[in-house]
VEXVO-344549 format. One record per residue (C-alpha): residue in three letters; residue number from 1; y, z, x. Coordinates in nm, 4 decimals, decimal comma. Example, Ala and Ser with C-alpha at 12.3 -4.5 7.8 and 13.67 -1.06 7.14 Angstrom:
2
+---------+-----+----------+----------+----------+
: residuo : num :        Y :        Z :        X :
+---------+-----+----------+----------+----------+
:     ALA :   1 :  -0,4500 :   0,7800 :   1,2300 :
:     SER :   2 :  -0,1060 :   0,7140 :   1,3670 :
+---------+-----+----------+----------+----------+
END
This chain:
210
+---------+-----+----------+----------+----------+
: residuo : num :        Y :        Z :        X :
+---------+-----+----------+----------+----------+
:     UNK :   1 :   0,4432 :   2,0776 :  -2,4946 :
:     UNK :   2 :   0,4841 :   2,0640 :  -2,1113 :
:     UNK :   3 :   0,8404 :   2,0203 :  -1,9742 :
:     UNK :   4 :   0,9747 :   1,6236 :  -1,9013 :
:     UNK :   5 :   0,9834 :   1,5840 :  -1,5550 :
:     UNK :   6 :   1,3117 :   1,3959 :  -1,4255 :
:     UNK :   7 :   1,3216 :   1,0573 :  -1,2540 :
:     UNK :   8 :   1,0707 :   0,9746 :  -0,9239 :
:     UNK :   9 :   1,2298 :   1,0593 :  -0,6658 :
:     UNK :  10 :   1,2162 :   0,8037 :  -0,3442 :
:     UNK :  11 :   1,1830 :   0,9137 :   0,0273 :
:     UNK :  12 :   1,2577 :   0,6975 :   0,3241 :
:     UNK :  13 :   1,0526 :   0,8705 :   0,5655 :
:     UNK :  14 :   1,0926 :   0,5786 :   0,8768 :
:     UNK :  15 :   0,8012 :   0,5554 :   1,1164 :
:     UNK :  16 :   0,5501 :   0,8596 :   1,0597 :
:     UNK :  17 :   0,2048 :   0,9543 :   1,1700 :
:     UNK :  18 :  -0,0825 :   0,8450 :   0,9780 :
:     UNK :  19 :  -0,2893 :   1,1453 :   0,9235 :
:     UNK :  20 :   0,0195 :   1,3742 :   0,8952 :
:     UNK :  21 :   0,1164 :   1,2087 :   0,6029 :
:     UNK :  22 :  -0,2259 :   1,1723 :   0,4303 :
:     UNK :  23 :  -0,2606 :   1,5419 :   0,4058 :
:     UNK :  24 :   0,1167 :   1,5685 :   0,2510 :
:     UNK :  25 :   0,0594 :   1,3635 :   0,0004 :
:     UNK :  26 :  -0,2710 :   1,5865 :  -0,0973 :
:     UNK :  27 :  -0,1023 :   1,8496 :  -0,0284 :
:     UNK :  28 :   0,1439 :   1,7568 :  -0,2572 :
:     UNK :  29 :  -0,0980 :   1,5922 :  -0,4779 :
:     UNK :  30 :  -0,2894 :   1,9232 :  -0,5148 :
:     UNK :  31 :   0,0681 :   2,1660 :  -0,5670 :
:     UNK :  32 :   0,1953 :   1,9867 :  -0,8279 :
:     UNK :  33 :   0,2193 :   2,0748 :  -1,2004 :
:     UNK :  34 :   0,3271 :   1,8654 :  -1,5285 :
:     UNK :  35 :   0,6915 :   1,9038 :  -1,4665 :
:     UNK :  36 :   0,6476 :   1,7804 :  -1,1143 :
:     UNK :  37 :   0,8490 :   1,4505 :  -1,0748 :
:     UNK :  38 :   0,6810 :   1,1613 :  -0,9553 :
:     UNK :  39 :   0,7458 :   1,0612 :  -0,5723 :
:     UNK :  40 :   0,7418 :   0,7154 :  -0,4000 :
:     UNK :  41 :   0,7427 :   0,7346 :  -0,0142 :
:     UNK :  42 :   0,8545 :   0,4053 :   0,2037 :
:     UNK :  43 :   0,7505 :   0,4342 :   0,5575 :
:     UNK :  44 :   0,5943 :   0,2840 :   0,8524 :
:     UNK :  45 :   0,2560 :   0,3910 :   1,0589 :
:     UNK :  46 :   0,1888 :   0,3714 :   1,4166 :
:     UNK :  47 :  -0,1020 :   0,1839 :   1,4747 :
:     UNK :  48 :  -0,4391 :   0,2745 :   1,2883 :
:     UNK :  49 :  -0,7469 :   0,1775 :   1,1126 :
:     UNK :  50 :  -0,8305 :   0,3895 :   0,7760 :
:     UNK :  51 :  -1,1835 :   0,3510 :   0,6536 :
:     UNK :  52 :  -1,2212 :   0,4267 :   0,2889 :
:     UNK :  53 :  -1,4291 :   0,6677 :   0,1408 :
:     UNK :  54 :  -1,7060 :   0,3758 :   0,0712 :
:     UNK :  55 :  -1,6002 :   0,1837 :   0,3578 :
:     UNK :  56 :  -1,8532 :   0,0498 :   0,6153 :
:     UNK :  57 :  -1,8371 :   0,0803 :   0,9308 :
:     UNK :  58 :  -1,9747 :  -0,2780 :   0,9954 :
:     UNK :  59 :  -1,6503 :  -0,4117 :   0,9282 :
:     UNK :  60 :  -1,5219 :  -0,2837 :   1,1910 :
:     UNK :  61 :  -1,5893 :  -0,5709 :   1,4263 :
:     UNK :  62 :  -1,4085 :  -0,4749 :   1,7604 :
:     UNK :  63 :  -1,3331 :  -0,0978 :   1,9121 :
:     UNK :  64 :  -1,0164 :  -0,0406 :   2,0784 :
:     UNK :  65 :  -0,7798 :   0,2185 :   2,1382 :
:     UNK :  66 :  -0,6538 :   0,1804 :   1,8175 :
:     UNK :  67 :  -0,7202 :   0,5215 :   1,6246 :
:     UNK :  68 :  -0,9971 :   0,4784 :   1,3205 :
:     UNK :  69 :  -0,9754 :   0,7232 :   1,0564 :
:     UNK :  70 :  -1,1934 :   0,7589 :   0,7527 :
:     UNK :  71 :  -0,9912 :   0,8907 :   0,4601 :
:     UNK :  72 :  -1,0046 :   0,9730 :   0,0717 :
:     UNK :  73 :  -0,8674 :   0,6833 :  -0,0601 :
:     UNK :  74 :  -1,1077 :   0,3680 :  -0,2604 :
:     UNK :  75 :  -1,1509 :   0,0635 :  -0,0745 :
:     UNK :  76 :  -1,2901 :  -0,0375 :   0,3058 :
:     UNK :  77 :  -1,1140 :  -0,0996 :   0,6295 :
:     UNK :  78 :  -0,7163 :  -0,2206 :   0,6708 :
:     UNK :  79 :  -0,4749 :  -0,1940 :   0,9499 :
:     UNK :  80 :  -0,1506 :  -0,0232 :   0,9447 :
:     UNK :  81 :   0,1147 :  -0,0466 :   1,2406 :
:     UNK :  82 :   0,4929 :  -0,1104 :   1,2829 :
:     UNK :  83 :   0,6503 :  -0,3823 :   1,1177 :
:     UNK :  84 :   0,4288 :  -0,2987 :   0,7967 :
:     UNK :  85 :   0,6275 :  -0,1420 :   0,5271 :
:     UNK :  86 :   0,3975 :   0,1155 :   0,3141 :
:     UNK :  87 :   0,4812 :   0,2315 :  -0,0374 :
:     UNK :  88 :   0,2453 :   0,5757 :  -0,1403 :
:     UNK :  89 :   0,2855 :   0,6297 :  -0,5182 :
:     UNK :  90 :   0,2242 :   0,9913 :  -0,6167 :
:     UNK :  91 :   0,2327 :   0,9582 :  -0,9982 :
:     UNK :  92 :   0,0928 :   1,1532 :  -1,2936 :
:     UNK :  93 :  -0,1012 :   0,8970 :  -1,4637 :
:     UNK :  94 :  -0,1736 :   1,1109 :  -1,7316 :
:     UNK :  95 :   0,1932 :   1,1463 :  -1,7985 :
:     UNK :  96 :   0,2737 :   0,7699 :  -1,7221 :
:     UNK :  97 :  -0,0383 :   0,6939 :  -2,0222 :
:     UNK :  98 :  -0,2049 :   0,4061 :  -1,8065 :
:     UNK :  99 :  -0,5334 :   0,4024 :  -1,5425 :
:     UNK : 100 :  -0,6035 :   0,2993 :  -1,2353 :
:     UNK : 101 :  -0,6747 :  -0,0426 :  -1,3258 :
:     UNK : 102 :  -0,3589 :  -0,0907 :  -1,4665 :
:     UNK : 103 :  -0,1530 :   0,0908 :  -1,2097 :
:     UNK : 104 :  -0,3314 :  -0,2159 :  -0,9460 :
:     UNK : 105 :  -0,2120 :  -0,4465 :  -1,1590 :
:     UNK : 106 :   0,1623 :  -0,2809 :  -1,1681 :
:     UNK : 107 :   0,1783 :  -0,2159 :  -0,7896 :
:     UNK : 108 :   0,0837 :  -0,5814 :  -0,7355 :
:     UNK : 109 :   0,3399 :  -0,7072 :  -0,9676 :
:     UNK : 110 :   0,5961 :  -0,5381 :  -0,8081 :
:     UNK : 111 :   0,5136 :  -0,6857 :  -0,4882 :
:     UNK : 112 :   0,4788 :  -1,0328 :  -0,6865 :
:     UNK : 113 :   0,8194 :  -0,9811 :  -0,7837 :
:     UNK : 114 :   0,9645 :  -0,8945 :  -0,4453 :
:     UNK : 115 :   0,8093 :  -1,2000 :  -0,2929 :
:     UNK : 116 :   0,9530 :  -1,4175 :  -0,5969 :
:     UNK : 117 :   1,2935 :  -1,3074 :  -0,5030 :
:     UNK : 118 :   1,2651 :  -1,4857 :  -0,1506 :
:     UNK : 119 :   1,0907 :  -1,7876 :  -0,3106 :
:     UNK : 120 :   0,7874 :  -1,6625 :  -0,2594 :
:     UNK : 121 :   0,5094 :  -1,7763 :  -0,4679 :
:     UNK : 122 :   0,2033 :  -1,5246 :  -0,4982 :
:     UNK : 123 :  -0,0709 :  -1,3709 :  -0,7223 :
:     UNK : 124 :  -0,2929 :  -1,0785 :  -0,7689 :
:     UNK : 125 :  -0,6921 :  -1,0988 :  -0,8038 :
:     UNK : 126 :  -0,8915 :  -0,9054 :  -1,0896 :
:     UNK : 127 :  -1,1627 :  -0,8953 :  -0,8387 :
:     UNK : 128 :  -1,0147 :  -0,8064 :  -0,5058 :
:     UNK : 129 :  -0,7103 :  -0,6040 :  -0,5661 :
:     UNK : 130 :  -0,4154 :  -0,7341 :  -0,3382 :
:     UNK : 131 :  -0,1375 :  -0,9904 :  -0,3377 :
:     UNK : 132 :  -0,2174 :  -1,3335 :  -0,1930 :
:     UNK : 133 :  -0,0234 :  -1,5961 :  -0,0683 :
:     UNK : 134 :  -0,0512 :  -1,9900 :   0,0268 :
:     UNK : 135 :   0,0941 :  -2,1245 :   0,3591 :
:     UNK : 136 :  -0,0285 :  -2,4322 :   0,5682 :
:     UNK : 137 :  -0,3533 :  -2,2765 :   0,6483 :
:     UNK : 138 :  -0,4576 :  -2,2063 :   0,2842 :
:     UNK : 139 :  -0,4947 :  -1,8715 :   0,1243 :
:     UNK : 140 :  -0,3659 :  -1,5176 :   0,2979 :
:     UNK : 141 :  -0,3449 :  -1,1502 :   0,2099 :
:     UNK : 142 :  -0,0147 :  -1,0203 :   0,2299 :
:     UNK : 143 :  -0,0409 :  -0,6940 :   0,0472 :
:     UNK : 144 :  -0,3210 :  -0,4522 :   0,0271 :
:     UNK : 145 :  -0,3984 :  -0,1347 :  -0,2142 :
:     UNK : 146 :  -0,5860 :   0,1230 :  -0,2131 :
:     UNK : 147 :  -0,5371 :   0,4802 :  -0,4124 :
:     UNK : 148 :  -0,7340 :   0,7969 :  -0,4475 :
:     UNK : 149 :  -0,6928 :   0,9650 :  -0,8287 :
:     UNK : 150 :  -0,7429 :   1,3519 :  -0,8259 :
:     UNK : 151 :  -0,7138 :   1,5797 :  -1,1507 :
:     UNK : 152 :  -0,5513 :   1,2508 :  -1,3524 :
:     UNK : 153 :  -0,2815 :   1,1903 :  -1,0922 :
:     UNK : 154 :  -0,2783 :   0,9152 :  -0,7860 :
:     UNK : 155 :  -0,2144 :   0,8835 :  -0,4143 :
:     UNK : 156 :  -0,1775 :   0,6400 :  -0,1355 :
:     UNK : 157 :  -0,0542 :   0,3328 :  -0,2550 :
:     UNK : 158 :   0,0127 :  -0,0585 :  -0,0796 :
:     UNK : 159 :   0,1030 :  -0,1921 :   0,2238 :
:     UNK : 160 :   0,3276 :  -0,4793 :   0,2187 :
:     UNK : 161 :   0,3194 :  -0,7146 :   0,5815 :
:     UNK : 162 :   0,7078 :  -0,7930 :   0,6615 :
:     UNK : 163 :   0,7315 :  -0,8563 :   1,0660 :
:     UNK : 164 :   0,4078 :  -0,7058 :   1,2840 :
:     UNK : 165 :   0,1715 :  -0,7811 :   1,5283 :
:     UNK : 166 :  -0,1289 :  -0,9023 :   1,2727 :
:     UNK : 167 :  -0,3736 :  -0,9447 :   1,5776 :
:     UNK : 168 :  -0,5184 :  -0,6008 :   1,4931 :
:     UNK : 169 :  -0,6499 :  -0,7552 :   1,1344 :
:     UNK : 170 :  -0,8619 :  -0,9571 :   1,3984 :
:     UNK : 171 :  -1,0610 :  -0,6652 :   1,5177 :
:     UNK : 172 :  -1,1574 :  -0,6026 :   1,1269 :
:     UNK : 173 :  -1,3034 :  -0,7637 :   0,8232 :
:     UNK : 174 :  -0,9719 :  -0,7034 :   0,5964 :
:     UNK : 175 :  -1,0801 :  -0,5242 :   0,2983 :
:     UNK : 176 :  -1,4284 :  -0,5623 :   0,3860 :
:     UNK : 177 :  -1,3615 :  -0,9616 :   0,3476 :
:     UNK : 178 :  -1,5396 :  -1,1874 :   0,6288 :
:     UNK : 179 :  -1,2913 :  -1,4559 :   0,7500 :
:     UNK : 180 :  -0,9945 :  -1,3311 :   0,5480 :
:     UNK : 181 :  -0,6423 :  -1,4401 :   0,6528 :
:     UNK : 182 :  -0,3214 :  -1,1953 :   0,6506 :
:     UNK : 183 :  -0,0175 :  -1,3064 :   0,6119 :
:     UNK : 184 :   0,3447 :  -1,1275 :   0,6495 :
:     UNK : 185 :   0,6892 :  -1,2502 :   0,4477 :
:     UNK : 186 :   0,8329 :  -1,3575 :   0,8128 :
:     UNK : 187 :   0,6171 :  -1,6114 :   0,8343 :
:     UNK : 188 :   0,7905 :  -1,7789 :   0,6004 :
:     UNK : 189 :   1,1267 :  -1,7744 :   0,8161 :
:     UNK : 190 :   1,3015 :  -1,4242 :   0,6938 :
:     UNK : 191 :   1,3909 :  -1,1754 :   0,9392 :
:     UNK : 192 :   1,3614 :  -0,9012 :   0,7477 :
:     UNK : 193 :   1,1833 :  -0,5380 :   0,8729 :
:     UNK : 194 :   1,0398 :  -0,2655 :   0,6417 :
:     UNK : 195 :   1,3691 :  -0,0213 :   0,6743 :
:     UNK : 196 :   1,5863 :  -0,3582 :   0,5072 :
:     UNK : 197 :   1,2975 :  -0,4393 :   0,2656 :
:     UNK : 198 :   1,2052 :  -0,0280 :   0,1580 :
:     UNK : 199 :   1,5208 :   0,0181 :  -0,1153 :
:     UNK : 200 :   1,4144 :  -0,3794 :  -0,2502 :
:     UNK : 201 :   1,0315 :  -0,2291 :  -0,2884 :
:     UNK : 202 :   1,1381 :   0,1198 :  -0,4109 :
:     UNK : 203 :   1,2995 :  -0,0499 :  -0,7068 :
:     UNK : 204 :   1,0721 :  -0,2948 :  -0,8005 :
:     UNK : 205 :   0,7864 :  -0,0321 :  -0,8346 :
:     UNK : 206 :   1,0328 :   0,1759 :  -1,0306 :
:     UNK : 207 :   1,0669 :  -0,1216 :  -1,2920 :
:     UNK : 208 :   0,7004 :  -0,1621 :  -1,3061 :
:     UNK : 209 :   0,6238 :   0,2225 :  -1,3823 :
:     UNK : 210 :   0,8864 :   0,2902 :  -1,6167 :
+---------+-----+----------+----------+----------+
END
């Protein structure tokens, strides 16, 4: 029988560079063992595109000097800059006992739940993974996932809008969606940032693992 492994442990790892931190988490991904503990990591991403391993280049509808990067994880094209708080779950699925699938529906929940606790009403999709919000203008993204499982256990993780420049989203088809809105939760007249929100997001994906 392999050995329990303790609690996750949760890093708050403040503004860090994109492609540094993709190949710690595979790195980290690819070291660990059974009695490894699970890991959340809460940070923030100077500005960059990441193209998924299907993703399509076509959605990329304006060049700038924004940095593009093709990576390893499922899903097409998303921005990530400051003012965007990320969450990358490094779990053992195996030893967790649920999928992919259900680990969408888990992350999204616990963004669901973060939102409800400002008022916030939102929802997942079965068919475009993500959380989604109303406002005056209709429908909006607010949340976006996208993981990458290797040898039954999972990386990268969802990016949660708080206060950013959401122009970039502009310059792409969000998801590989035509026309989609984005929306962030100070829109709706917090003042929050990612560094006041990352403890708040920490726990609720805690709840919705354990």
């Amino acid at each position: 029988m392999s050995e329990v492994a303790t609690a996750p442990v949760v890093r708050q790892l403040g503004l860090a560079d994109y492609e540094t931190t993709w190949h710690a988490m595979q790195a980290f991904t690819d070291a660990r063992d059974a009695a490894t503990p699970d890991e959340v990591w809460l940070l923030e991403h100077p500005p960059v595109f990441t193209l998924g391993q299907a993703g399509k280049p076509e959605h990329i509808l304006q060049r700038s000097d924004i940095p593009i990067v093709r990576i390893d994880r499922g899903g097409q094209v998303t921005y990530h800059g400051p003012g965007q708080l990320v969450a990358y779950t490094l779990l053992d699925l195996r030893r967790l006992g649920f999928g992919v699938r259900e680990l969408v529906r888990r992350l999204e929940n616990s963004v669901i739940a973060l939102l409800a606790d400002y008022g916030i009403a939102s929802y997942g999709k079965v068919d475009a993974p993500g959380v989604y919000v109303k406002d005056a203008l209709g429908e909006a993204k607010i949340a976006a996932l996208g993981l990458r499982i290797r040898n039954g256990c999972c990386f990268h993780g969802l990016s949660f809008n708080v206060n950013m420049d959401l122009a970039p989203f502009s310059m792409i088809n969000p998801c590989g969606y035509e026309g989609l809105r984005v929306a962030q939760l100070n829109d709706f007249g917090f003042a929050e940032t990612p560094a006041t929100l990352a403890g708040k997001m920490a726990d609720k994906i805690l709840q919705q693992i354990n």
